[in-house]
C-alpha positions in Angstrom: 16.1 71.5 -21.2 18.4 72.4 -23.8 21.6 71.6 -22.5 24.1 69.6 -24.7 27.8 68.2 -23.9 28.8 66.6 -27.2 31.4 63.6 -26.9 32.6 63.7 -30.2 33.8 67.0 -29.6 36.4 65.6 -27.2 39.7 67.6 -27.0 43.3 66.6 -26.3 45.3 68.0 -23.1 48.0 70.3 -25.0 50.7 70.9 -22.3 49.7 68.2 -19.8 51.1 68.1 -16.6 51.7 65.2 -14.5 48.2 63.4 -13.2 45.6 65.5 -15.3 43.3 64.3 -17.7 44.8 63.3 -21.2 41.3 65.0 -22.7 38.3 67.4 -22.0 34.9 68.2 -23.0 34.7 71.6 -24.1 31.0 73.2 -23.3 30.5 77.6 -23.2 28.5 77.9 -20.0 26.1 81.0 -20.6 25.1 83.2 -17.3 21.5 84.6 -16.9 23.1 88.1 -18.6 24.1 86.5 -21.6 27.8 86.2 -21.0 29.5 83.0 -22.1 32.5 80.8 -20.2 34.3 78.5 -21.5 34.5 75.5 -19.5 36.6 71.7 -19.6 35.1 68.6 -18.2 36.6 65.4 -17.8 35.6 61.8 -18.3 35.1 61.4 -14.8 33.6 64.3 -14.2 30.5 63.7 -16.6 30.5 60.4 -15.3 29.9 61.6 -11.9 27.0 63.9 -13.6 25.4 61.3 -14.8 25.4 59.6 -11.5 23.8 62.0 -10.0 20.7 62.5 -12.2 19.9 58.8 -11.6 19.8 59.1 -8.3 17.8 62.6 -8.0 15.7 61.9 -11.4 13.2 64.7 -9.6 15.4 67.3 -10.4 15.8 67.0 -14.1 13.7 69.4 -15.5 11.1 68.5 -17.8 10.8 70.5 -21.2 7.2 72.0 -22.1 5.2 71.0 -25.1 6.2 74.5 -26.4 9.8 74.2 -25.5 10.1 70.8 -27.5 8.1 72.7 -30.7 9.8 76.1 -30.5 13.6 74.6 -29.7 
């Protein structure tokens, strides 16, 4: 897996509106043609990720020897 979400890279809400987050986590999500998103998580939101890999640790996909050498 080479997936990151960095927290440094956390981003003010410009133009908040009443009851949203006062920051994000800006990732570009890629699709399988090569097209990239831009996408905003919250605080809560990566919290519930990370929830939910330690309770399903079985789906976590583990990187190869090959992956891990070639990056």
């Amino acid at each position: 897996m080479k997936s990151k979400i960095y927290l440094k890279e956390e981003v003010g809400n410009k133009d908040r509106k009443f009851g949203s987050s006062l920051s994000y986590y800006p990732v570009m999500v890629e699709d399988p043609d090569g097209n990239e998103t831009p996408a905003l998580f919250t605080r809560a939101q990566l919290k519930e990720a990370r929830v939910r890999a330690a309770r399903n640790p079985e789906d976590i996909p583990n990187e190869s020897f090959w992956g891990r050498l070639i990056g």
